[in-house]
C-alpha positions in Angstrom: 0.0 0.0 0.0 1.3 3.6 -0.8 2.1 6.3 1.4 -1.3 8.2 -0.7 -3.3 5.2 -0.2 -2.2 5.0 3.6 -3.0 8.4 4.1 -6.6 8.0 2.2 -7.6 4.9 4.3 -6.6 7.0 8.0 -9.0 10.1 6.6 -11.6 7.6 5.8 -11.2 6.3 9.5 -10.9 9.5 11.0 -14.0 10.6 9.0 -15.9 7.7 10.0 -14.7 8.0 13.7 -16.2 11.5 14.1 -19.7 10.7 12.0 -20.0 8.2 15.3 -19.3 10.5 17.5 -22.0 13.5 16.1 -24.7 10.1 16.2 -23.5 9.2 19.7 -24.0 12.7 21.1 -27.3 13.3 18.8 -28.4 10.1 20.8 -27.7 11.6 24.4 -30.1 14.5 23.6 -28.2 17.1 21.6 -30.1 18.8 18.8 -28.8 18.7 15.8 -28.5 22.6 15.6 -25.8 22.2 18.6 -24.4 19.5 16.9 -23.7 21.5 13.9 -21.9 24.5 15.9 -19.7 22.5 18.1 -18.5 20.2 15.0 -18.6 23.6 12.9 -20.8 21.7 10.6 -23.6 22.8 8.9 -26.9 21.5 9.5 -27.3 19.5 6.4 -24.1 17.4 7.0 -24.8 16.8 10.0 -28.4 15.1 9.7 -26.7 13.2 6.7 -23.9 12.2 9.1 -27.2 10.9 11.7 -28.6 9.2 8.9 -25.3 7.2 7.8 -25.5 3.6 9.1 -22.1 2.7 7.1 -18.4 4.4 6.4 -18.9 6.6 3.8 -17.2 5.6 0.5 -15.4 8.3 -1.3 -14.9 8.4 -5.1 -12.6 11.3 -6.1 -11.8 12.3 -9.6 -8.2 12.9 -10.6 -8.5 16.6 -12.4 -7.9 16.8 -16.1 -4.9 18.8 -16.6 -3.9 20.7 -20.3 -0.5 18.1 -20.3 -2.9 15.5 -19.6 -2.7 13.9 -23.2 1.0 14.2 -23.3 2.0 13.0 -20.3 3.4 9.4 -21.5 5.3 11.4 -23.9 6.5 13.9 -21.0 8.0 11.1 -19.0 9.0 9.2 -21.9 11.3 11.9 -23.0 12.3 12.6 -19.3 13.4 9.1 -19.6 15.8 9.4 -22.5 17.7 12.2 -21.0 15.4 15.4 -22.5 15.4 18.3 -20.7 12.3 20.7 -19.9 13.2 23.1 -22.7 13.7 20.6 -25.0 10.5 18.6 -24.2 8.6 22.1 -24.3 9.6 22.7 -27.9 9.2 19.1 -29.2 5.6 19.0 -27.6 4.9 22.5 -29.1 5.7 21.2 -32.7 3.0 18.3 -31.7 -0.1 21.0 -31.7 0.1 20.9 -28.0 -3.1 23.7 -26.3 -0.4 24.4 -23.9 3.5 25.4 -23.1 4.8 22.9 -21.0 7.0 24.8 -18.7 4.3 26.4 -16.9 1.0 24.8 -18.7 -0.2 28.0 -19.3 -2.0 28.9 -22.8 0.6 29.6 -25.7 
């Protein structure tokens, strides 16, 4: 297991750990409006934390980036020896939307 996916599984825990806690105090008496300032929550999460009866699973997108499309090529050419400059102007020959060196528009 990676460091990332380490990291990911202790959040999930933690996450899971306090959506526990907000039921255990709802269930001694606390409204859920109380709940909400002393967690800093707002109201909605919390009554969909009181509702949870399982960990919740989590399903997060990697972004799109503009190098996206390249990016075998990008570490391809790192490989070989290439530099940034020299992978910037190769790429740019390629039609490439953006500059490589600071994937900003051309």
């Amino acid at each position: 297991m990676t460091k990332e996916e380490k990291r990911k599984k202790q959040r999930q825990a933690q996450k899971w750990a306090l959506i526990q806690e907000i039921q255990t105090a709802h269930q001694s008496g606390k409204n859920i409006s109380r709940l909400a300032r002393e967690y800093e929550l707002d109201r909605k999460t919390v009554k969909k934390y009181l509702q949870m009866t399982t960990p919740p699973l989590i399903h997060r997108r990697k972004r799109k980036t503009p190098i996206s499309p390249f990016l075998d090529r990008v570490i391809e050419l790192e490989a070989k020896g290439q530099t940034v400059s020299s992978i910037d102007s190769l790429l740019a020959k390629k039609d490439m939307p953006v500059r490589f060196r600071r994937c900003e528009p051309p």
